[in-house]
N, CA, C and O atoms as a MOPAC input file, in Angstrom:
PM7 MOZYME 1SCF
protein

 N    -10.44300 1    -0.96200 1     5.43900 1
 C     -9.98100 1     0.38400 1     5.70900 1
 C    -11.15200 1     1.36900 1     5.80900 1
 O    -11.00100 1     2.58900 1     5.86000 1
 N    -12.05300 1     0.88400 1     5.82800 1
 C    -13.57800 1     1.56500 1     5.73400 1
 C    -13.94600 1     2.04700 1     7.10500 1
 O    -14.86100 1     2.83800 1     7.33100 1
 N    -12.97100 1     1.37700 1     8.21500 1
 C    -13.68000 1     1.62900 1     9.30600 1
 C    -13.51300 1     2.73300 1    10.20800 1
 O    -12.34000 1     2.93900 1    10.52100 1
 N    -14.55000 1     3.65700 1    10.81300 1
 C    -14.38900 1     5.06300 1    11.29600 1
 C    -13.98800 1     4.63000 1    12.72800 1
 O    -14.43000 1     3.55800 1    13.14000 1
 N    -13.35700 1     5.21800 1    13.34800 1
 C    -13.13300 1     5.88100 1    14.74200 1
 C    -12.74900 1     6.74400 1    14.86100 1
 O    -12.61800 1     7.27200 1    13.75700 1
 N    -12.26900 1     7.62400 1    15.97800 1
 C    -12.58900 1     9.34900 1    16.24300 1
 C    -11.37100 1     9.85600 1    15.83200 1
 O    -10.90900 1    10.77700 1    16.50600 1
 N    -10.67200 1     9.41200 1    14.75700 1
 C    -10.12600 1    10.08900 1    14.22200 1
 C    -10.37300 1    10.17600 1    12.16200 1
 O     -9.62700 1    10.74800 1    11.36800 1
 N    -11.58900 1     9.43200 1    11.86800 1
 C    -12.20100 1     8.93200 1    10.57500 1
 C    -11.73500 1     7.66500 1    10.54000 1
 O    -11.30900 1     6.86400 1    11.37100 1
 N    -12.02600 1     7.68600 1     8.70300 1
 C    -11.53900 1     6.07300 1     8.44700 1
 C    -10.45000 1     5.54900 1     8.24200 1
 O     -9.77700 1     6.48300 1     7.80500 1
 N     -9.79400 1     4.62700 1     8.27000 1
 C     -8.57400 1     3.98200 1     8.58700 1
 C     -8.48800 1     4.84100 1     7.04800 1
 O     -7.96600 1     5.95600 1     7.06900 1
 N     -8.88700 1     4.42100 1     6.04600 1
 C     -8.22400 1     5.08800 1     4.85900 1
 C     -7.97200 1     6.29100 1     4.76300 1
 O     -6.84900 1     6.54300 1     4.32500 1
 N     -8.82600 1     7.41700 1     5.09800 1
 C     -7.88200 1     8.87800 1     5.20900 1
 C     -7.32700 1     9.10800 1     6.27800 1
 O     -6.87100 1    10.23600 1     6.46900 1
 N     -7.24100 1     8.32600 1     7.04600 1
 C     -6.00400 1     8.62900 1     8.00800 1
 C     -4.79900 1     7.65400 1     7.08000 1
 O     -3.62800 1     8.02700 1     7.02900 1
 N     -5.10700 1     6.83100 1     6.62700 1
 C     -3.57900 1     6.49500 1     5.61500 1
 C     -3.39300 1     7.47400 1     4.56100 1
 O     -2.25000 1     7.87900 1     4.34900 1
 N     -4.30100 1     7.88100 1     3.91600 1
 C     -3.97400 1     9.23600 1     2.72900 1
 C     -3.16500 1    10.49700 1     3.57000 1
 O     -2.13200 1    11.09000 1     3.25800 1
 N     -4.12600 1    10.67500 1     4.85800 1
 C     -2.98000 1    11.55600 1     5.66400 1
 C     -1.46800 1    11.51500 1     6.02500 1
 O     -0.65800 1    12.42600 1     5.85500 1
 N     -1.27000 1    10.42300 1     6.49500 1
 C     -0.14800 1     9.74300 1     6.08900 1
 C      0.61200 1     9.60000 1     5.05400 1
 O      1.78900 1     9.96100 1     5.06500 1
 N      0.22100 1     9.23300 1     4.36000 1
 C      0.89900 1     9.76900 1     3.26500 1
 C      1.78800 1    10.84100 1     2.49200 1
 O      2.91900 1    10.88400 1     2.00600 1
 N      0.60600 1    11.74900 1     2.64000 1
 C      0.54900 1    12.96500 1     2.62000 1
 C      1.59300 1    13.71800 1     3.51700 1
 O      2.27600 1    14.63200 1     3.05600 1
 N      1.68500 1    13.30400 1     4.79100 1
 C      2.60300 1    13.44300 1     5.77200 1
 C      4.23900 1    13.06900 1     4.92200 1
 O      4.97400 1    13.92400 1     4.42900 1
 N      4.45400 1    11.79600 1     4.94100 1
 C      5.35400 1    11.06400 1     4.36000 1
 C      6.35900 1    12.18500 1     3.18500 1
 O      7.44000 1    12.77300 1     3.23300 1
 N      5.27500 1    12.02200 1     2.23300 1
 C      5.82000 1    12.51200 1     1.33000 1
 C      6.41300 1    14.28900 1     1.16900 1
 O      6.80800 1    14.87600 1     0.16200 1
 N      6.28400 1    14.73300 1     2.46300 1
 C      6.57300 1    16.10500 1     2.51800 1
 C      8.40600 1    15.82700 1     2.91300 1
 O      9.23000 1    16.74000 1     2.97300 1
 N      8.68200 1    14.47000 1     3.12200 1
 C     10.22000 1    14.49200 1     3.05200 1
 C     10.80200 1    13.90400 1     1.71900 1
 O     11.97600 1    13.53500 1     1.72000 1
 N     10.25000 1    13.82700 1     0.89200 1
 C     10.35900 1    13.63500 1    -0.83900 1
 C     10.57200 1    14.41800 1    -1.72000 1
 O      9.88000 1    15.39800 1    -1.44400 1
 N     11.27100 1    14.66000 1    -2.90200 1
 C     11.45300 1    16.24800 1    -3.70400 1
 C     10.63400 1    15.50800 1    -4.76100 1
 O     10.03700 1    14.43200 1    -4.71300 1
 N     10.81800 1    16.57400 1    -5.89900 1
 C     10.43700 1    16.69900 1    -6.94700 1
 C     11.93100 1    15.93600 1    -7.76100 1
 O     13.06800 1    16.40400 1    -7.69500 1
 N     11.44400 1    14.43200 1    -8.64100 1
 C     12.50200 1    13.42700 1    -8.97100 1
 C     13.07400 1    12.08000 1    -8.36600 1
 O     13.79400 1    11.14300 1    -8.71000 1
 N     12.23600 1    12.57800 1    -7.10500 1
 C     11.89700 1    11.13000 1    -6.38700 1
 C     10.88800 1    10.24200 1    -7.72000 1
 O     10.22200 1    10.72200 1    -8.63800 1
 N     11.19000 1     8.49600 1    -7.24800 1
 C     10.09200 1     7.84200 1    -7.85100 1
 C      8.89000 1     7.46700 1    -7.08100 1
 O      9.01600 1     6.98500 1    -5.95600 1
 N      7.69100 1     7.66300 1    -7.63400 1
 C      6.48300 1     7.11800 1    -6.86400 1
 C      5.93300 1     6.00000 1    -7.68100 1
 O      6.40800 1     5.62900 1    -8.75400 1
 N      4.81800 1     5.45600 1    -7.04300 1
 C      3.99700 1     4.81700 1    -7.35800 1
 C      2.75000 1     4.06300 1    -6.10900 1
 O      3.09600 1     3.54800 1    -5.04500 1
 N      1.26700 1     4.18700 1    -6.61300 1
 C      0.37700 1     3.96200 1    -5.71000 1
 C      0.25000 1     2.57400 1    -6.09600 1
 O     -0.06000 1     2.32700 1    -7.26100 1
 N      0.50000 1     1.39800 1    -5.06400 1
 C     -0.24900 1     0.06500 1    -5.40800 1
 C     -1.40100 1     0.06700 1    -4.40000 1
 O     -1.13900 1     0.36600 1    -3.23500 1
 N     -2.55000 1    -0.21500 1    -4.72200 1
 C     -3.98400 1    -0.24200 1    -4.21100 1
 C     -4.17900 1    -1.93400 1    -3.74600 1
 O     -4.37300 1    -2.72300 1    -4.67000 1
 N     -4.13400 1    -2.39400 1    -2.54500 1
 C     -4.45100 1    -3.74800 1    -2.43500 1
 C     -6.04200 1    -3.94200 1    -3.66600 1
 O     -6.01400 1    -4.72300 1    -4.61700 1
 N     -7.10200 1    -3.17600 1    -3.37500 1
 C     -8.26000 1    -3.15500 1    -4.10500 1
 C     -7.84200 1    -3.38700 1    -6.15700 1
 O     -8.54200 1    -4.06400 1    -6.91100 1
 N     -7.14900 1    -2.96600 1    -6.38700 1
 C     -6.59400 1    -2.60200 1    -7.82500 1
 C     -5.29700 1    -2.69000 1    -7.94200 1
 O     -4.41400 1    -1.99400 1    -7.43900 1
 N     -5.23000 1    -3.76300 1    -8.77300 1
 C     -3.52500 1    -4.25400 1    -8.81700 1
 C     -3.67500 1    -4.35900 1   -10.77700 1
 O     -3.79700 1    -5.48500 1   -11.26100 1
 N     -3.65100 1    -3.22600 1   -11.64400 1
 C     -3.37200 1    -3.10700 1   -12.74500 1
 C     -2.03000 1    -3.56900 1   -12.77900 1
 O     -1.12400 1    -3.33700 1   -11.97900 1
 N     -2.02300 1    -4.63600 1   -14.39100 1
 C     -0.27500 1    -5.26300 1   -14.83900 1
 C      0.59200 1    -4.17300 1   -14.44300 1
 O      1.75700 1    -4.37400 1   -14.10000 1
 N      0.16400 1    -3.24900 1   -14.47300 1
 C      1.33200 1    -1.87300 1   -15.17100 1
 C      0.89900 1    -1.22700 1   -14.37000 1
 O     -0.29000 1    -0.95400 1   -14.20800 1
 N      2.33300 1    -0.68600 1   -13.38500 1
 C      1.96400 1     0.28500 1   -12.54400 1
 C      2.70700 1     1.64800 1   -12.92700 1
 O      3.88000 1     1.63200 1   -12.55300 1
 N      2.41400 1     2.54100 1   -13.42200 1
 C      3.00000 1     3.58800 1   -13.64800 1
 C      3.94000 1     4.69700 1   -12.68400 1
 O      3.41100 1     5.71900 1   -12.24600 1
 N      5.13900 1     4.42500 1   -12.45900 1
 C      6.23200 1     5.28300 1   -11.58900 1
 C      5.88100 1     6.93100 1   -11.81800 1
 O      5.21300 1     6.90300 1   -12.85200 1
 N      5.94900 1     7.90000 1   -11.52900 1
 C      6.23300 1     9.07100 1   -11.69100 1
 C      7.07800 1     9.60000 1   -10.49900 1
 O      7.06200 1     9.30200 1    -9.30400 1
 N      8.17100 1    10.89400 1   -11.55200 1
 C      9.09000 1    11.16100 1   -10.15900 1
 C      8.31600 1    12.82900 1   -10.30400 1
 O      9.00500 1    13.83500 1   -10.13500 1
 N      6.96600 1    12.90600 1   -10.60300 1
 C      6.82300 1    14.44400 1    -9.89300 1
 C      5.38900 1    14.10500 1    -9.00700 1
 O      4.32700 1    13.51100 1    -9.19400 1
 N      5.88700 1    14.67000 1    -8.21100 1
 C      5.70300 1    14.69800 1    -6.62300 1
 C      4.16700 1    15.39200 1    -6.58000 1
 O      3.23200 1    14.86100 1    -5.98200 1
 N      4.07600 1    16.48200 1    -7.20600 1
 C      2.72300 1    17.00000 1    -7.33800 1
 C      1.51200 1    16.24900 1    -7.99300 1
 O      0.40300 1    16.11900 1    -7.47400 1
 N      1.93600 1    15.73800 1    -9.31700 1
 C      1.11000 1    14.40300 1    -9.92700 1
 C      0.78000 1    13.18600 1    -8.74100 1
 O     -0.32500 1    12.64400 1    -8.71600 1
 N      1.80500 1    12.84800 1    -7.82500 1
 C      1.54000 1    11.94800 1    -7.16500 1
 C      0.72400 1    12.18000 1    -5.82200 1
 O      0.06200 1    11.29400 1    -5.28100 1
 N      0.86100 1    13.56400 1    -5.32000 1
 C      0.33500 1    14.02900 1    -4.69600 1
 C     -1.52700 1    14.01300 1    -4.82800 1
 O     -2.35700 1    13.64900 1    -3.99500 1
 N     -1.68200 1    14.48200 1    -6.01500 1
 C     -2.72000 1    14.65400 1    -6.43000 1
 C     -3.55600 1    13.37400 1    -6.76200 1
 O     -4.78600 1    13.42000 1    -6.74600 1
 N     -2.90100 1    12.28200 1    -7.04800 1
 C     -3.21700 1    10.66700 1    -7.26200 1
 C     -3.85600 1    10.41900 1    -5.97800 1
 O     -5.03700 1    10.09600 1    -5.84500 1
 N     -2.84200 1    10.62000 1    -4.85300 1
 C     -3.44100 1     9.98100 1    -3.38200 1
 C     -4.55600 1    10.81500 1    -3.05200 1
 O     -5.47400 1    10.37300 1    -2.36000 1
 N     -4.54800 1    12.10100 1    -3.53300 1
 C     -5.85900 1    12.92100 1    -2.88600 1
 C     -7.02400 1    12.22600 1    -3.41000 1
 O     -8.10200 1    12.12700 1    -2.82400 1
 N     -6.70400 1    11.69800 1    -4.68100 1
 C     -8.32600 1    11.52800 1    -5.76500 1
 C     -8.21700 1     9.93200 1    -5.43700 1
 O     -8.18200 1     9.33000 1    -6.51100 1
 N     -8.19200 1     9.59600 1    -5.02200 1
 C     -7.80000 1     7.90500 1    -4.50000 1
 C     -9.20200 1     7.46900 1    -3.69700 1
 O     -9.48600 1     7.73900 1    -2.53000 1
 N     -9.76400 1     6.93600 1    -4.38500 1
 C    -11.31500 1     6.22800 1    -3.49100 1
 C    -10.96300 1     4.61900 1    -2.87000 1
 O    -10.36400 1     3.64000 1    -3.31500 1
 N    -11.73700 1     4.96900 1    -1.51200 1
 C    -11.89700 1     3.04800 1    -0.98700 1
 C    -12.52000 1     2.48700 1    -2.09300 1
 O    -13.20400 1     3.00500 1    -2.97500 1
 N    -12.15400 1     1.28600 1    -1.89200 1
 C    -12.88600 1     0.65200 1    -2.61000 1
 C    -13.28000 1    -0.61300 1    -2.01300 1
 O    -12.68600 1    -1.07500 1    -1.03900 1
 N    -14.54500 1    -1.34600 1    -2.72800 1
 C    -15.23400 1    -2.32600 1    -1.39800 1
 C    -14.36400 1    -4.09100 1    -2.35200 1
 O    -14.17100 1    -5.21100 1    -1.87800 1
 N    -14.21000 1    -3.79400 1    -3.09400 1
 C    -13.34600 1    -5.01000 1    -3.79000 1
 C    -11.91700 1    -4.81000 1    -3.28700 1
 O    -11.40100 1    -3.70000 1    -3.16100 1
 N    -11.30900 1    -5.98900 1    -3.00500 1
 C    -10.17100 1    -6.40700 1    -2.29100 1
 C     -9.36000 1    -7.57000 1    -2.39600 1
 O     -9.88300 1    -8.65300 1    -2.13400 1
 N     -8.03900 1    -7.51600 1    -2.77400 1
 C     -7.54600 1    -8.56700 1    -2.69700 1
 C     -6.49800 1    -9.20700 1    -1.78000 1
 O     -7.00400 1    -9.28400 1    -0.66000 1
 N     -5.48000 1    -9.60900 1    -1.77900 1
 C     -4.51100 1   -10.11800 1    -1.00400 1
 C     -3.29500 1    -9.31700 1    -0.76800 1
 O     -2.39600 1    -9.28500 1    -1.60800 1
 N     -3.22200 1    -8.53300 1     0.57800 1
 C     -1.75800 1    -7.89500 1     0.92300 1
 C     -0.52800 1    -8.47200 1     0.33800 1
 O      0.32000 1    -7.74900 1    -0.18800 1
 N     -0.41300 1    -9.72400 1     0.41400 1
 C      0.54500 1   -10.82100 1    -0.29000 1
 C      0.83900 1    -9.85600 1    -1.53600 1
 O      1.70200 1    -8.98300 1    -1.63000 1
 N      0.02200 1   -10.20100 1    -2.32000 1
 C      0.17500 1    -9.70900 1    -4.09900 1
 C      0.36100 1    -8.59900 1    -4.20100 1
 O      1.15200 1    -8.21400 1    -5.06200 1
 N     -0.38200 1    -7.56500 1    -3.25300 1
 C      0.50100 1    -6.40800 1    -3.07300 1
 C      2.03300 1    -5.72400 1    -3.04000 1
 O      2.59400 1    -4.76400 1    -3.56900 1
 N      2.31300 1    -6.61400 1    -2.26000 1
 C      3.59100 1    -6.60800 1    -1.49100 1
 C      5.00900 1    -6.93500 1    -2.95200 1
 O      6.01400 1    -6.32100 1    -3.31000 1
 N      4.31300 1    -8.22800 1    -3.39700 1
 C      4.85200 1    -8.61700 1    -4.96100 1
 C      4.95800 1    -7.56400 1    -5.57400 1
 O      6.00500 1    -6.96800 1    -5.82300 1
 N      3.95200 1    -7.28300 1    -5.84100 1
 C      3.97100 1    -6.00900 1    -7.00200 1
 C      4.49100 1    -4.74500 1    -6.93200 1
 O      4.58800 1    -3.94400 1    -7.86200 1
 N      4.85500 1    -4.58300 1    -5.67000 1
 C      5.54100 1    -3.41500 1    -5.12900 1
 C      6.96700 1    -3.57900 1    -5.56800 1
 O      7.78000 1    -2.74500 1    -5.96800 1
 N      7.10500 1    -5.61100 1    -5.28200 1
 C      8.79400 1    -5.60000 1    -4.95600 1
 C      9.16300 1    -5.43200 1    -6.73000 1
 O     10.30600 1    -5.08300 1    -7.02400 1
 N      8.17600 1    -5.69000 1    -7.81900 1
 C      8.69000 1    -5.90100 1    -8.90000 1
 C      8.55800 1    -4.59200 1    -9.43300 1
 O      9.25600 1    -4.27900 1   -10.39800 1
 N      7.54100 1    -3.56900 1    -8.80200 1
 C      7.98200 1    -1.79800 1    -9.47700 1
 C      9.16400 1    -1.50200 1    -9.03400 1
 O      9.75800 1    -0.96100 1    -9.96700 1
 N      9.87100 1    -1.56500 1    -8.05800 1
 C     10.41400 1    -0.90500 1    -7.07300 1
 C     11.69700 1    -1.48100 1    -7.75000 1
 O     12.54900 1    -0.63300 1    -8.01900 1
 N     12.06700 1    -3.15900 1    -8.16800 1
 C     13.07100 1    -3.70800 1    -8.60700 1
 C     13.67700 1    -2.43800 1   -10.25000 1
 O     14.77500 1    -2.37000 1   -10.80300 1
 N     12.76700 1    -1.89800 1   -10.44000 1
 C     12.94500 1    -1.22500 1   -11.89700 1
 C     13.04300 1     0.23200 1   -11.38100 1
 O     13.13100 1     0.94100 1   -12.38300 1
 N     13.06600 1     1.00200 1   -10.24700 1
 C     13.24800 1     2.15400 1    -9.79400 1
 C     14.98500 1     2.55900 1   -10.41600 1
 O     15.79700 1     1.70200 1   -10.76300 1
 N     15.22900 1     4.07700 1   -10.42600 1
 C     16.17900 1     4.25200 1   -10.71700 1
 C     16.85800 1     4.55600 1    -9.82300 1
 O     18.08100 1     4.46200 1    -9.71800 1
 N     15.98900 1     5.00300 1    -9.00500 1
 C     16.81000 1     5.97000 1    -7.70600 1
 C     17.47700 1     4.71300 1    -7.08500 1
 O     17.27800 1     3.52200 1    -7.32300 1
 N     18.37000 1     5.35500 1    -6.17500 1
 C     19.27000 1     4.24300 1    -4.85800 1
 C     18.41200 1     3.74600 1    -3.51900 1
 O     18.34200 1     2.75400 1    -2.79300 1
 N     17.84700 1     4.97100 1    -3.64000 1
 C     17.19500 1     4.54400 1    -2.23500 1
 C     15.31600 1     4.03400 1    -2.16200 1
 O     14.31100 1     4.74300 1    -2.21000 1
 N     15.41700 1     3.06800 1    -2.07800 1
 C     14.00100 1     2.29600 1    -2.60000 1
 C     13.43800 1     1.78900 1    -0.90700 1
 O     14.10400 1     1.21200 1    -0.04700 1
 N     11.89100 1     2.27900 1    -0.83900 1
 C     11.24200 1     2.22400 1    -0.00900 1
 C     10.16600 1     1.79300 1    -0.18100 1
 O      9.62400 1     2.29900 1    -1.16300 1
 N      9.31300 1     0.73300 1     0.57100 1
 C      7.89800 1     0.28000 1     0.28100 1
 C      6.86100 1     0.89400 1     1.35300 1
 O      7.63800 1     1.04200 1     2.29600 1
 N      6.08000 1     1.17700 1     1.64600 1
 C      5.23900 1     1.77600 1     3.08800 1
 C      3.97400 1     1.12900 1     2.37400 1
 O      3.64000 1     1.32800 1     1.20600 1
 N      3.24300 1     0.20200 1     3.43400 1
 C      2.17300 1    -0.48000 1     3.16900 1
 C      1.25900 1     0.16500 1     4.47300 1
 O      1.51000 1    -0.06900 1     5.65500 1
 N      0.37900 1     0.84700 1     4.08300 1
 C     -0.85400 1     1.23200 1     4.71300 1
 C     -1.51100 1     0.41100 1     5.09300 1
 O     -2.55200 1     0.96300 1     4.73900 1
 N     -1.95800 1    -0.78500 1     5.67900 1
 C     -3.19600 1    -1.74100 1     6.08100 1
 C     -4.25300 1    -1.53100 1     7.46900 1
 O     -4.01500 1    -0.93900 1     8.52100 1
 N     -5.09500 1    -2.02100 1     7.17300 1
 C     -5.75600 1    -2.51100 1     8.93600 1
 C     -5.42600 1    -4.01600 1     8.74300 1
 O     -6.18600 1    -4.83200 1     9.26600 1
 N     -4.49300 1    -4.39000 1     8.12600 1
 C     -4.77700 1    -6.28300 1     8.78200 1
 C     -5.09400 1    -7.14800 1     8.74200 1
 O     -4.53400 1    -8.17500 1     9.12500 1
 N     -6.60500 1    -6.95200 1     8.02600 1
 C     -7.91300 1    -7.46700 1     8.03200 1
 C     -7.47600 1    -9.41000 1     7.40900 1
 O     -7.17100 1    -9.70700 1     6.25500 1
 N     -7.57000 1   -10.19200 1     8.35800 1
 C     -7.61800 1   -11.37800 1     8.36400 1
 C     -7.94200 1   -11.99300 1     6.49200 1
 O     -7.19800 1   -12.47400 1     5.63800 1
 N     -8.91100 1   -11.76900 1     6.51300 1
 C     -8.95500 1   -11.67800 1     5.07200 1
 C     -8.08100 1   -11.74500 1     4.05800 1
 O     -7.77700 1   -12.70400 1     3.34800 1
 N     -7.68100 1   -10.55900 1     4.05600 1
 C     -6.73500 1    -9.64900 1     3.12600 1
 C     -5.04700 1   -10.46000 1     3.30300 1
 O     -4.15700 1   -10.46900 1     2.45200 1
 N     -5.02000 1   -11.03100 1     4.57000 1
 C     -3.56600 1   -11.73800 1     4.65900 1
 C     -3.27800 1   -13.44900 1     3.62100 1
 O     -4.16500 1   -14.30300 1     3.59200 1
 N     -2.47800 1   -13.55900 1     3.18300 1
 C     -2.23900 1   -14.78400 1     2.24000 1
 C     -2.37300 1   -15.57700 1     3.49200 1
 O     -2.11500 1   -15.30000 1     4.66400 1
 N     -2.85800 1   -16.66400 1     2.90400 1
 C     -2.49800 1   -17.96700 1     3.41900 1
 C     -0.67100 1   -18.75700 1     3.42100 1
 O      0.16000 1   -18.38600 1     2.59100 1
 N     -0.38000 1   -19.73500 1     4.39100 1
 C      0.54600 1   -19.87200 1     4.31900 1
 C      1.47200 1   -20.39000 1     3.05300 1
 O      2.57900 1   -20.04300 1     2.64400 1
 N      0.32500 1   -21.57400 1     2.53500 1
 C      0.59400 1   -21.64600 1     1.03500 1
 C      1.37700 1   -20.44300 1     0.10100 1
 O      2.46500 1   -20.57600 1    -0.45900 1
 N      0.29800 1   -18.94700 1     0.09900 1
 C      0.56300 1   -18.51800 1    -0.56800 1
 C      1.31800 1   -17.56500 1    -0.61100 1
 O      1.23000 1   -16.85300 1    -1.61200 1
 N      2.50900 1   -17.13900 1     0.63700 1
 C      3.11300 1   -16.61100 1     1.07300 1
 C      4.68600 1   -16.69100 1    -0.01500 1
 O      5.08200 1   -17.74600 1    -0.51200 1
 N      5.32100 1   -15.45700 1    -0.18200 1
 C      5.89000 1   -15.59500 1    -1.46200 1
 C      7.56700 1   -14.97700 1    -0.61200 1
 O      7.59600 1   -14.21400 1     0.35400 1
 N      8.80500 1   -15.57600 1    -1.31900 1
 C      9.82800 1   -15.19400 1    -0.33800 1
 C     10.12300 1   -14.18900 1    -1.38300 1
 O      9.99700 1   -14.47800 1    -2.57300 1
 N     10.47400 1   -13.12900 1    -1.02500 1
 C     10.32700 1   -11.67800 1    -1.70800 1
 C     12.30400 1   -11.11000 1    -1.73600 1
 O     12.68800 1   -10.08100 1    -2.29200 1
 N     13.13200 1   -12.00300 1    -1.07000 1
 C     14.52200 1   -11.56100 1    -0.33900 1
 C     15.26600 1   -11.32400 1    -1.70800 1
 O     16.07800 1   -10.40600 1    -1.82700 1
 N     14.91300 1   -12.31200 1    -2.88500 1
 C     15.62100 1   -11.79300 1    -4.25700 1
 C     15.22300 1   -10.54300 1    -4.47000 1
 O     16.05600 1    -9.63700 1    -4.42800 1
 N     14.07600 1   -10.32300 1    -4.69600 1
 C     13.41600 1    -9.24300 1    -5.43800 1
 C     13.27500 1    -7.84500 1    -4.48900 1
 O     13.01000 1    -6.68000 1    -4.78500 1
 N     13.52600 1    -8.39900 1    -3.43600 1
 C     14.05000 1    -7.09100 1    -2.34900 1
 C     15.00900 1    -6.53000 1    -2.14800 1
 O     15.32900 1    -5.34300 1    -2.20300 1
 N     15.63700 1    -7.67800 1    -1.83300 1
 C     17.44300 1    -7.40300 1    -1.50500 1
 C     17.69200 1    -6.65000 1    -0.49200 1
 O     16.59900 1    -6.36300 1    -0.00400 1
 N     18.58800 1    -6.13500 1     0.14000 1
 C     18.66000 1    -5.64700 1     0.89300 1
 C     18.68000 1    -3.95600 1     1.37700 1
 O     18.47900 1    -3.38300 1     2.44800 1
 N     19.08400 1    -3.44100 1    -0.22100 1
 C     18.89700 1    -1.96700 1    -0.56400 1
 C     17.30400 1    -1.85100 1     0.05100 1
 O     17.32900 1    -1.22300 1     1.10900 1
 N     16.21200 1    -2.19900 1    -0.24900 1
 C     15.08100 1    -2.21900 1    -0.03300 1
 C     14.64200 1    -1.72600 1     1.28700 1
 O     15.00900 1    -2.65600 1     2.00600 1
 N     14.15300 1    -0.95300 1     1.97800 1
 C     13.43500 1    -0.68100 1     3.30900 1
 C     11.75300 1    -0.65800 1     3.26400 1
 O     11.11600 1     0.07000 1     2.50300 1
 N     11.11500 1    -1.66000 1     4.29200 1
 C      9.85800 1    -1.85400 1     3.67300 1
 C      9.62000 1    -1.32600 1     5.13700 1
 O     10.33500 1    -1.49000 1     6.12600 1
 N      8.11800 1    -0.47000 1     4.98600 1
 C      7.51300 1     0.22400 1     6.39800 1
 C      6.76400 1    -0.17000 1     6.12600 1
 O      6.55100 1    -0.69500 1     5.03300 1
 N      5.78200 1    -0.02700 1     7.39500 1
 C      4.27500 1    -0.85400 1     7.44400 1
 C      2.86900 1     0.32500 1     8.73600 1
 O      3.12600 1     0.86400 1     9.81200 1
 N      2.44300 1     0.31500 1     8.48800 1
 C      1.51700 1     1.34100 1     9.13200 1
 C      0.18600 1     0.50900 1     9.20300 1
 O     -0.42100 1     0.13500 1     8.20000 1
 N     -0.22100 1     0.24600 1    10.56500 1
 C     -1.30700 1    -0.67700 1    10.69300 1
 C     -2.21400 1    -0.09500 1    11.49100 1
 O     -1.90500 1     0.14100 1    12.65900 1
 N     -3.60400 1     0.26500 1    10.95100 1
 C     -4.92100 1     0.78400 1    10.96300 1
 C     -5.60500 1     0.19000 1    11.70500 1
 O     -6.30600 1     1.03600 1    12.26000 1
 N     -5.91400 1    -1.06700 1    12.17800 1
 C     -6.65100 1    -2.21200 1    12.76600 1
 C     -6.37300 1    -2.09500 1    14.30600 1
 O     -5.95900 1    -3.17200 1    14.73300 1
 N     -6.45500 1    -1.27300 1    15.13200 1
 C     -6.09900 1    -1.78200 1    16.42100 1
 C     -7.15800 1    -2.25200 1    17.16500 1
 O     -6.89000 1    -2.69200 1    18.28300 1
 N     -8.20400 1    -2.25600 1    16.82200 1
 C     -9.50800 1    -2.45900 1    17.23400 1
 C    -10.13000 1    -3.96900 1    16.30500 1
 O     -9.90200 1    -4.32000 1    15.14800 1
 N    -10.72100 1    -4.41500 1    17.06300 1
 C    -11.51300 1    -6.04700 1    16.95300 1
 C    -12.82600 1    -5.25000 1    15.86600 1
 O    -13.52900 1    -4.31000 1    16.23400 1
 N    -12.87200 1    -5.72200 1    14.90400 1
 C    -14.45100 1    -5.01100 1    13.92000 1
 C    -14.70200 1    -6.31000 1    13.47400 1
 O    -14.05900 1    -7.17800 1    12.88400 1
 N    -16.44100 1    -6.12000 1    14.18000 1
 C    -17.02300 1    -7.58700 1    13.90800 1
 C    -17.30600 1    -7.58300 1    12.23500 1
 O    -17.40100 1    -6.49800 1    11.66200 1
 N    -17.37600 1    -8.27600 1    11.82600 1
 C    -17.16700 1    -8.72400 1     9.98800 1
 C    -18.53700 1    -9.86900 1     9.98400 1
 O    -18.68900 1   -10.84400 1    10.72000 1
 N    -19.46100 1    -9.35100 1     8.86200 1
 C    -20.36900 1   -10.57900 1     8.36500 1
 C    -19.92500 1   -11.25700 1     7.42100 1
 O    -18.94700 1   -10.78100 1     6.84500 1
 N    -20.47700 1   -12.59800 1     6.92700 1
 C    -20.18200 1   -13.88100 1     6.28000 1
 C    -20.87500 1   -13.83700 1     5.66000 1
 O    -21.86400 1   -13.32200 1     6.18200 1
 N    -21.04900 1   -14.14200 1     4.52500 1
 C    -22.60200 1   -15.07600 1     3.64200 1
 C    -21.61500 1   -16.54300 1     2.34400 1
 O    -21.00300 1   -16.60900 1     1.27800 1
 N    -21.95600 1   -17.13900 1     3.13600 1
 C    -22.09100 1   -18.23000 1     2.60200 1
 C    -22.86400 1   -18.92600 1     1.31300 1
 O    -24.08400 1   -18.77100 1     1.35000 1
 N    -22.37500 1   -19.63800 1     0.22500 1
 C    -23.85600 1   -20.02100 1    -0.46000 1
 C    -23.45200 1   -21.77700 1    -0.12600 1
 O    -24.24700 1   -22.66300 1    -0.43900 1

């Protein structure tokens, strides 16, 4: 999400987004930020809107990264404990080959989703970014 084009980096154009998003949200909605980079046990919900607001503003890239997969999990198991009715996931990504599970590790999410669930997806990557290797 590091990567600039003429509109910045994929990541504050997802904070913008966001930011966007959440202007159709009140105050008592539930939030919560899952960070592919930082996946703490415990993700802390809050339903005020300004706290959460203020989370995504102070929100840094980060160059450590893990698996969209586990993301996606961890979303479905905050979200399973939401109070509200109407439960939504919006995953910010570029894509990045990397970052996608393997088929192995691909997890069927349809319990823990169900169908109440609406998951959005916003993808950053439209562009080919050459990536280095190092090997040992």
């Amino acid at each position: 999400m590091s990567v600039i084009d003429q509109e910045g980096s994929y990541f504050n154009q997802a904070k913008e987004s966001i930011k966007d998003i959440l202007g159709q949200f009140e105050e008592g909605d539930e939030f919560g930020l899952i960070l592919i980079s930082h996946q703490p046990e415990e993700i802390e919900m809050t339903s005020n809107l300004t706290k959460f607001k203020e989370e995504v503003n102070t929100t840094a890239i980060s160059f450590a990264s893990k698996k969209l997969n586990n993301a996606i999990i961890k979303a479905a198991q905050v979200i399973g404990n939401a109070k509200n009715f109407n439960k939504e996931i919006y995953i910010f990504t570029d894509f990045q080959k990397g970052r996608l599970a393997n088929e192995n590790e691909i997890t069927d999410l349809k319990e823990q989703l169900g169908e109440q669930v609406r998951l959005y997806s916003f993808n950053y990557g439209d562009k080919e970014v050459p990536t280095l290797e190092l090997t040992t």
